[in-house]
C-alpha positions as CSV (number, residue, x, y, z in Angstrom):
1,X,0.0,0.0,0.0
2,X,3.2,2.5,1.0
3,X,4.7,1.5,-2.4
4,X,1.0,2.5,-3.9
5,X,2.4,6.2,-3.5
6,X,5.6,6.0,-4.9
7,X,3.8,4.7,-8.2
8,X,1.5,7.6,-8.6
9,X,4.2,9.9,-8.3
10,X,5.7,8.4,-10.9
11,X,2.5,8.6,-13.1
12,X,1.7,12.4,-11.6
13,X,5.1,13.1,-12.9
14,X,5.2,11.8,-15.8
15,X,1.8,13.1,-17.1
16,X,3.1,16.5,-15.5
17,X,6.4,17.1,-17.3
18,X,5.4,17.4,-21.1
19,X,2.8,20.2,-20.5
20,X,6.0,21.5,-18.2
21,X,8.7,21.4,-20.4
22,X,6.6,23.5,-22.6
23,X,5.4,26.7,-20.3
24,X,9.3,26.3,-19.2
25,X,10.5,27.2,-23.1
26,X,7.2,30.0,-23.2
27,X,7.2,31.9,-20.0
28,X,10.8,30.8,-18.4
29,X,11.8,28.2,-16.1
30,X,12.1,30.4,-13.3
31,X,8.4,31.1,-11.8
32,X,8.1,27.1,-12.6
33,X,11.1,25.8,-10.7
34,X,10.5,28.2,-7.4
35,X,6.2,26.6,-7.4
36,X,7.7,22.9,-7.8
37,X,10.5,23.6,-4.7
38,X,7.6,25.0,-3.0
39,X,5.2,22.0,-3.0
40,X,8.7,19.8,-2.4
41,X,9.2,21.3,0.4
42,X,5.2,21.3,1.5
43,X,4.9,17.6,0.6
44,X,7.9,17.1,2.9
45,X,6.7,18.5,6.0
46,X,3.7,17.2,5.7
47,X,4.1,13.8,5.1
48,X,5.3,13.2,8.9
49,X,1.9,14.3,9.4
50,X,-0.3,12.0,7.8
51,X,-2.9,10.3,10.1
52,X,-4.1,8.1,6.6
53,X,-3.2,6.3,4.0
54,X,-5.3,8.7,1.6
55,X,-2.8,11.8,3.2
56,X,0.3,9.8,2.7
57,X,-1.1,9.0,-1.0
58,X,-1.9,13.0,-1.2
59,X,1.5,14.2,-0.2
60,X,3.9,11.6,-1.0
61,X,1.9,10.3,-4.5
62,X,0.0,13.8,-6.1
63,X,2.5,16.7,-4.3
64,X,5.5,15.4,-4.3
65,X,4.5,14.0,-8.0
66,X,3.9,17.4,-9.1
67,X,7.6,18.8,-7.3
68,X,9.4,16.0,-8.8
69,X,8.2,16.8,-12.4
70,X,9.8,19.7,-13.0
71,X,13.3,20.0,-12.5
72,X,14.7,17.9,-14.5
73,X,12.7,19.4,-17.8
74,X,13.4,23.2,-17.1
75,X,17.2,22.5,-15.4
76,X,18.1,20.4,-18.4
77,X,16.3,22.2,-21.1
78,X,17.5,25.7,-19.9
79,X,21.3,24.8,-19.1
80,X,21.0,22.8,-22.9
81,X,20.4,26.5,-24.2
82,X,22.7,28.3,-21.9
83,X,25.6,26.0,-23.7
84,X,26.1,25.5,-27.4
85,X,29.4,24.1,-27.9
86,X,30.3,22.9,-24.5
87,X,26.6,21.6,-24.1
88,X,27.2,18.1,-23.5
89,X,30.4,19.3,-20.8
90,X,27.8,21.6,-18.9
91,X,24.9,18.8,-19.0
92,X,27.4,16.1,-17.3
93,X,28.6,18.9,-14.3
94,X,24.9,20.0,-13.6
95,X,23.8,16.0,-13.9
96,X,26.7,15.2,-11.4
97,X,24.4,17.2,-8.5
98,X,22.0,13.9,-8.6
99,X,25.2,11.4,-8.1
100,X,26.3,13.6,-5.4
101,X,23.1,13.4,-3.0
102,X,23.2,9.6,-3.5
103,X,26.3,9.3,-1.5
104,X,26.2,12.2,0.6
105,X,22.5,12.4,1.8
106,X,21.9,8.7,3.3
107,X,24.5,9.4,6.2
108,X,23.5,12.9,6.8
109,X,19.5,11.4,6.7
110,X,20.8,8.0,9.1
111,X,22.7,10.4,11.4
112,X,19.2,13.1,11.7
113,X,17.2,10.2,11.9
114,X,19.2,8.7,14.7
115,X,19.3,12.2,16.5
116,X,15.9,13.3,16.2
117,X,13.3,11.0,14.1
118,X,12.2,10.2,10.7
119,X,9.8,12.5,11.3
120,X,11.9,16.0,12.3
121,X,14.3,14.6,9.6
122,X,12.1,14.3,6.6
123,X,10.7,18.2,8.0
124,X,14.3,19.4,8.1
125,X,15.3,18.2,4.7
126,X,11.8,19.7,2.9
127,X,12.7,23.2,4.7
128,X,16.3,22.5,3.4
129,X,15.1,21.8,0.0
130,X,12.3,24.7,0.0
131,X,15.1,27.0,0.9
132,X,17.8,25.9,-1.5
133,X,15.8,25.4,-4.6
134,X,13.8,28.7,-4.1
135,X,17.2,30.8,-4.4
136,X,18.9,28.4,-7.2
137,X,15.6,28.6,-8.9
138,X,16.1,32.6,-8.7
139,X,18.7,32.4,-11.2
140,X,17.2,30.6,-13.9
141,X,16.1,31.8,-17.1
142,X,16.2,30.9,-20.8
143,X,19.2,33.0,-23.1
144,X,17.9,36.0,-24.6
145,X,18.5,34.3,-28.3
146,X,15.6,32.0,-27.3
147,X,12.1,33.6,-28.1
148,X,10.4,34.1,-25.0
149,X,6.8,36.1,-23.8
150,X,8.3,39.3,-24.9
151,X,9.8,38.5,-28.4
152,X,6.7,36.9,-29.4
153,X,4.8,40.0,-28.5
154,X,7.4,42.3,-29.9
155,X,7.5,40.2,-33.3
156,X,5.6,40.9,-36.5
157,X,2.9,38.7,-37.0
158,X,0.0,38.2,-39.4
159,X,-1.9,35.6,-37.2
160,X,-1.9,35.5,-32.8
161,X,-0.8,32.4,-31.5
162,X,-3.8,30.7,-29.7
163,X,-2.0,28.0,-27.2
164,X,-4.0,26.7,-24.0
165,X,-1.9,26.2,-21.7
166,X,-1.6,22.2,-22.4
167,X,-1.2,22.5,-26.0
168,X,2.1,20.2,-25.6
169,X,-0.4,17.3,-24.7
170,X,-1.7,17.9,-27.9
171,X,1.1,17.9,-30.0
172,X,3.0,14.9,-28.2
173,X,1.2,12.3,-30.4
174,X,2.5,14.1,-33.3
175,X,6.0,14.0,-32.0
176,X,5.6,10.1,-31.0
177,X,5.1,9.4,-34.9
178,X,7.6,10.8,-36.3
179,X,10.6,8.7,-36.7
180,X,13.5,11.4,-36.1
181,X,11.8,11.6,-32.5
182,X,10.8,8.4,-31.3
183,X,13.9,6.4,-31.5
184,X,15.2,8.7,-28.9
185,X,11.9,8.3,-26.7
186,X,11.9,4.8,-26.6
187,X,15.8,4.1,-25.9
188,X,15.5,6.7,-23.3
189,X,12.0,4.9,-22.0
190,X,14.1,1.6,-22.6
191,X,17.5,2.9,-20.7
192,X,15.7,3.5,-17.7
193,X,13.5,0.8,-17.4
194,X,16.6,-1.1,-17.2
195,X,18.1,1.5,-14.9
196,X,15.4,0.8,-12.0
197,X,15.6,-2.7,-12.8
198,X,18.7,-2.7,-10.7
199,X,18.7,0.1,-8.6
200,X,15.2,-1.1,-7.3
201,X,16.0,-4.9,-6.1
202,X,20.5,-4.8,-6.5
203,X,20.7,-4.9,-2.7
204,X,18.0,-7.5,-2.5
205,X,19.6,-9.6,-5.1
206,X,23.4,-9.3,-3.9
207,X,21.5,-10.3,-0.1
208,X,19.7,-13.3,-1.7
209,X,22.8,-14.6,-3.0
210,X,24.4,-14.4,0.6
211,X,26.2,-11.1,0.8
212,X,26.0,-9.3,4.0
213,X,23.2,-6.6,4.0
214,X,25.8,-3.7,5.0
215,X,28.2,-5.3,2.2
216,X,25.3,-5.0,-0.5
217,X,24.6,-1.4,0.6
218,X,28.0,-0.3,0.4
219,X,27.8,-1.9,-3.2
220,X,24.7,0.6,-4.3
221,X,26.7,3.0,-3.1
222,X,29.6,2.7,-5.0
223,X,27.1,2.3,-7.9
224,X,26.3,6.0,-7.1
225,X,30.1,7.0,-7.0
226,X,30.5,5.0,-10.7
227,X,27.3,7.0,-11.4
228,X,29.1,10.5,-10.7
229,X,32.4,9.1,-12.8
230,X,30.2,8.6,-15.3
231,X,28.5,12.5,-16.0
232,X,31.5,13.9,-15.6
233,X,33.3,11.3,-18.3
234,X,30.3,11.6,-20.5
235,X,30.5,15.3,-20.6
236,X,34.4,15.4,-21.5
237,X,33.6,12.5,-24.4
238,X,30.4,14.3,-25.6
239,X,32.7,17.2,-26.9
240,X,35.0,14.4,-28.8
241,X,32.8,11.4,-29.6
242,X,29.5,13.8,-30.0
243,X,26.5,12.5,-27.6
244,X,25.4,10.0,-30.5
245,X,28.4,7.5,-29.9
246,X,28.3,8.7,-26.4
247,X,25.1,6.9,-25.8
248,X,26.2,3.9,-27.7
249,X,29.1,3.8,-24.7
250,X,26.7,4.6,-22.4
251,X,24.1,1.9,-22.7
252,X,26.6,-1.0,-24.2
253,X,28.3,-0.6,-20.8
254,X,25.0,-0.6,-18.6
255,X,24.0,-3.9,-20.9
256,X,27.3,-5.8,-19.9
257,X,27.4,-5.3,-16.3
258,X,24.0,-6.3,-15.7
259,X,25.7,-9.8,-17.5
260,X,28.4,-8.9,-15.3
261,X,26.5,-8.5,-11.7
262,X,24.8,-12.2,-12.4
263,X,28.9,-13.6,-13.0
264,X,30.1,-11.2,-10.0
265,X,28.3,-13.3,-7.4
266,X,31.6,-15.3,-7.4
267,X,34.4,-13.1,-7.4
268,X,33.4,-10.1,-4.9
269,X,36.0,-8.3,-6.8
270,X,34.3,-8.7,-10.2
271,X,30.7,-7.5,-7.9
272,X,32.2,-4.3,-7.3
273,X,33.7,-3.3,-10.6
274,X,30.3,-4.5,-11.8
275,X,28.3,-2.4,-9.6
276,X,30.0,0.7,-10.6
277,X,30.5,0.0,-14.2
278,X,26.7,0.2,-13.9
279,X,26.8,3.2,-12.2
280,X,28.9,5.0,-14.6
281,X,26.7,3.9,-17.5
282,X,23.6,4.8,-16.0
283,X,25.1,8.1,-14.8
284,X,26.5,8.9,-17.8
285,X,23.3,8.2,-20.1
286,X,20.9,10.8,-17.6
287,X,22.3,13.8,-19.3
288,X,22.8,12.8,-22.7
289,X,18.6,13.2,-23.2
290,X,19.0,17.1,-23.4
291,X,22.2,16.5,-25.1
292,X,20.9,14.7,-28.2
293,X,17.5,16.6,-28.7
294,X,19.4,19.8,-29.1
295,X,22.0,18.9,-31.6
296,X,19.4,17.5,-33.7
297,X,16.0,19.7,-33.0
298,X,17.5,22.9,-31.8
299,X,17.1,24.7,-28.3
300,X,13.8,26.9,-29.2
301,X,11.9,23.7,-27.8
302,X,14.4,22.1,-25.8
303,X,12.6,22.4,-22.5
304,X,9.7,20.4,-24.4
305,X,11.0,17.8,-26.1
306,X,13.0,17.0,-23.0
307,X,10.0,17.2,-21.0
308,X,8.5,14.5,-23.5
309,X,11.5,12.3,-23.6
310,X,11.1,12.5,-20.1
311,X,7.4,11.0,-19.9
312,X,9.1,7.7,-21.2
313,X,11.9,8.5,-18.9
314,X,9.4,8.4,-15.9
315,X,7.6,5.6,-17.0
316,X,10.7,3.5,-17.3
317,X,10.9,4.3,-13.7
318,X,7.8,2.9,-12.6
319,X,7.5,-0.3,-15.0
320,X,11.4,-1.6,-14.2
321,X,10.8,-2.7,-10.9
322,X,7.2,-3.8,-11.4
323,X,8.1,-6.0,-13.6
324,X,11.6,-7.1,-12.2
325,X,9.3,-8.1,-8.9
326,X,7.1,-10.0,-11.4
327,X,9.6,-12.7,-12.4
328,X,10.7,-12.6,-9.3
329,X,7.4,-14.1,-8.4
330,X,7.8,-16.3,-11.3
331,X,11.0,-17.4,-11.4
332,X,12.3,-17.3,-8.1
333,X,15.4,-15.1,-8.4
334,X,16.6,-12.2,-10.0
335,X,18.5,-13.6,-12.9
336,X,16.1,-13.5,-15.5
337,X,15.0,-9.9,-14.2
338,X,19.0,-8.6,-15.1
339,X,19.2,-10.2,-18.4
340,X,16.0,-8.6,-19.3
341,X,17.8,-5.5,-18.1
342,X,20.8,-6.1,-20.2
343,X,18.8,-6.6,-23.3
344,X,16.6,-3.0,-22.6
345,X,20.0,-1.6,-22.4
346,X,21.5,-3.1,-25.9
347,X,18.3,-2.5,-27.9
348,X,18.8,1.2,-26.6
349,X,22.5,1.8,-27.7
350,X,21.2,-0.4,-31.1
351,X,18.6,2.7,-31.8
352,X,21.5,5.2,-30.6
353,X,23.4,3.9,-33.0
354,X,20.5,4.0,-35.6
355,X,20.2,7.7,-35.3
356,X,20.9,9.9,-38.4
357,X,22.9,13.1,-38.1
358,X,20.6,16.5,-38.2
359,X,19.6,18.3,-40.6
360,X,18.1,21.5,-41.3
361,X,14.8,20.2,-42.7
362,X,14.6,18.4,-39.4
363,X,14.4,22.0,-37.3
364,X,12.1,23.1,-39.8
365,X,10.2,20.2,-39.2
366,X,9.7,21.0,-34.9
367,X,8.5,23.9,-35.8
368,X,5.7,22.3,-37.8
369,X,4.6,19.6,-35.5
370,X,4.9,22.3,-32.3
371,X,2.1,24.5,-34.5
């Protein structure tokens, strides 16, 4: 039933972000970004407070699914615009912020926790969070090369745009046919599917097969160390290889230490270069979404597309570990749930290596579908 909540976050998000990404490249990520730290921060300090399950379900499931929808979409798509040639460099130092609360933030939680209680800790952490995010969120804002409110009322033009305010919903299914932008969806969709595939049940796996609980924790963490090696590394080859062949890397790597992790049960040396090959592939593919979207749609719609790539992206996250618990159930083990993992993960770096360069007509072509 607690679980219940995490999955309608997931959904919350995921229908959230398109229409998102969109008012984000419109009216600026800035007003967004400071209401979604906000109800972060609200959905935090509430939560402790929840007498029901239907209050947990409101703050933990619709609040914090709201918060959680946004950042991503309007952090990636406005830092994508910020940086033309050193895009890919900037994407893997702003990504590296997520690998950094995965190793920091569970001893500083344990240790508040420990102090106080879950309950003072989880308030701390959403005033925290409120705090920080309002004042980061202060300095965002799209380049002024990227038509915004103003330029569109300033410009010539023979006929008013007429957008409601979900008018990405509508064009989405336009987007999802055409075939320049739906490889990218789905190996993004497929990436992390396989991505929460492990992180959800690795520690429950490594235990099953007889490693010491605090052993398999220390393993996820050095999955999120791998995972920080791994935005910074893909930013640095993303200005050589190009994010194309970057991905490739990216997801081939993810594919073979899933393989790996199965093998690794019996050499605890192979485990851990296993765990954070995984982590640097996983880390190094989050980023790479903005990346790719821009050098072959341009940044006028960043915020969008990423904010529809991300839809898959958030579905990913809820389907991997429902179905890795289903053949579970099935099966037994967890074997058959990381080779599935390992083939989501090749058939995404197959389509990354399917994608064509870009081309001008292509541009010309977002502009179409956005109308």
């Amino acid at each position: 039933m607690v679980s219940g909540a995490f999955a309608l976050r997931s959904i919350i998000a995921a229908v959230a972000v398109v229409p998102i990404g969109y008012w984000s490249d419109r009216y600026g990520p800035r007003l967004i970004l400071i209401i979604s730290f906000v109800l972060t921060g609200i959905g935090m300090v509430l939560t402790p407070e929840a007498t029901s399950l239907a209050q947990f379900y409101l703050t933990q499931g619709v609040i914090m699914g709201l918060a959680t929808a946004a950042p991503m979409a309007c952090i990636s798509g406005t830092v994508g615009k910020w940086h033309g040639e050193r895009r890919a460099l900037a994407l893997g130092i702003v990504s590296v912020g997520s690998g950094l609360s995965a190793v920091f933030l569970p001893p500083l939680v344990t240790a508040l926790i420990q102090a106080y209680s879950w309950q003072v800790s989880m308030g701390v952490l959403g005033l925290f969070v409120l705090l920080a995010g309002v004042l980061g969120s202060l300095c965002m804002k799209n380049p002024p090369h990227v038509a915004g409110p103003e330029a569109v009322k300033n410009a010539p033009q023979t006929k008013p745009e007429k957008r409601g305010l979900f008018h990405a919903w509508r064009v989405l299914p336009r987007f999802l046919k055409w075939h320049s932008f739906l490889p990218i969806f789905i190996m993004f969709f497929l990436f992390n599917t396989s991505t929460w595939v492990v992180l959800a049940h690795l520690v429950n796996y490594l235990t099953d097969k007889g490693l010491a609980p605090l052993l398999a924790a220390s393993m996820f963490s050095a999955m999120g160390l791998g995972s920080i090696a791994g935005r910074l590394a893909t930013g640095f080859l993303g200005q050589r290889l190009g994010s194309r062949l970057d991905a490739v890397l990216c997801f081939s790597l993810m594919a073979c230490s899933s393989l790996l992790i199965i093998l690794g049960t019996g050499s605890i040396v192979l485990l851990w270069v296993s765990v954070m090959a995984f982590g640097a592939g996983y880390g190094g593919s989050a980023p790479l979404a903005t990346a790719l979207l821009a050098e072959r749609f341009g940044v006028k719609h960043l915020s969008m597309l990423t904010g529809m790539t991300f839809f898959g992206i958030y579905g990913g996250s809820g389907l991997g570990p429902w179905l890795a618990g289903a053949i579970f159930d099935v099966s037994g083990g967890y074997t058959w749930a990381l080779i599935m993992a390992a083939a989501f993960a090749t058939t995404a770096a197959i389509l990354a290596l399917s994608l064509r360069p870009a081309l001008p007509a292509v541009r010309e072509k977002v502009e179409e579908l956005v109308r």
